[in-house]
N, C-alpha and C positions, 0 to 999 in steps of 0.2 A: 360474834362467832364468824370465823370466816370457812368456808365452801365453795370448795371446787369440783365440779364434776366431768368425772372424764365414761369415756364410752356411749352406750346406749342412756337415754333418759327415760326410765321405764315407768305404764302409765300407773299412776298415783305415787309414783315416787316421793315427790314432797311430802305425805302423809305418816309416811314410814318412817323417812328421814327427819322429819319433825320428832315422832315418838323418838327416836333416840336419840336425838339431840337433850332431850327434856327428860331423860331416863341417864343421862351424863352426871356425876354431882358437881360438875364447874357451871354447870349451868343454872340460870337465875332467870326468875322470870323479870323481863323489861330489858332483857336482852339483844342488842341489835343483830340482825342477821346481814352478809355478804354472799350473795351466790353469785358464780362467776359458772357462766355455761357457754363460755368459747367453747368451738371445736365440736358441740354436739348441736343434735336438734330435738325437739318436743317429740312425740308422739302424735302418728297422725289422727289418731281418734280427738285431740284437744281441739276444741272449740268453745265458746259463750254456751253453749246449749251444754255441752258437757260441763264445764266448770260451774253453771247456775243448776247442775239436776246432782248426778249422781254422786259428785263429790265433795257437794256443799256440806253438806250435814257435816262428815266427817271432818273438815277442814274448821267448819265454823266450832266444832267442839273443841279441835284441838288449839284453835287461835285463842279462847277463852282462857286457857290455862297460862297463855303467854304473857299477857299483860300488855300493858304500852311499850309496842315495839315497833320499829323500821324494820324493814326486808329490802334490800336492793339487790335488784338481778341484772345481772351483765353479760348479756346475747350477742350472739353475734351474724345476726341474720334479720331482715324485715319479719319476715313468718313468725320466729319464734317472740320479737320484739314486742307483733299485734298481740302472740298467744299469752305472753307475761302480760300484758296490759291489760289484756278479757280478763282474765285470771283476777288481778286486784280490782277491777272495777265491779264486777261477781261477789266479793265479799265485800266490798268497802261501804255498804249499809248492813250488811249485817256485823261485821266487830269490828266497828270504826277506831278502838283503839292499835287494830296493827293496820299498818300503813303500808304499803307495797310500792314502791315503784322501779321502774323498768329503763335500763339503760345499755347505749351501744359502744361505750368507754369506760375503764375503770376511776377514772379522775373523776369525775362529772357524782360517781356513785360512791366515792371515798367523801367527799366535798359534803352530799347530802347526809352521809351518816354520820359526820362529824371527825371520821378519821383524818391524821397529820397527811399530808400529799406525800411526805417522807416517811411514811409509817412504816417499815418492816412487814410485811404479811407474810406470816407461815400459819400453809393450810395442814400442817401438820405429816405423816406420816402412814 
């Protein structure tokens, strides 16, 4: 599934955005995910201390239903780079089947999920 976010990145965004991702009927679990979040920034309340307290539970419930999946995010800033990094390294003992990783190009994060470098991406409508 590919995602692109535009505007404000509002805080727990992914939480929501996951529920409806997974409340989709084209969606399947083992599902690769693409976030592209050029052009915005995180929330300044995110930090390691936030992603490891208040929003773990609810992410770790929701990563459960997902199955063995990649998520690659594509930042475009050092700040937000560190905040996606905190972020997968926060869950990645707790549901070591989704895998998170953090990138500052879309090639590098096509490559990893296994998509064609020629791939057409429409984020849809």
């Amino acid at each position: 599934m590919f995602v692109r976010h535009f505007g404000a990145y509002e805080l727990d965004e992914e939480q929501h955005h996951l529920r409806d991702l997974m409340a989709r009927e084209d969606f399947r679990p083992g599902c690769n995910i693409l976030r592209v979040m050029e052009g915005i920034a995180m929330p300044e309340e995110y930090s390691f201390e936030y992603f490891t307290g208040r929003s773990k539970p609810k992410l770790d419930k929701l990563a459960e239903k997902m199955k063995s999946i990649r998520i690659a995010w594509v930042v475009n800033n050092g700040r937000d780079y560190s905040l996606v990094h905190q972020w997968g390294v926060s869950q990645r003992l707790s549901v070591p089947e989704v895998e998170r990783r953090t990138f500052r190009e879309l090639p590098p994060a096509l490559e990893w999920l296994g998509i064609p470098a020629d791939y057409s991406i429409s984020f849809g409508g």
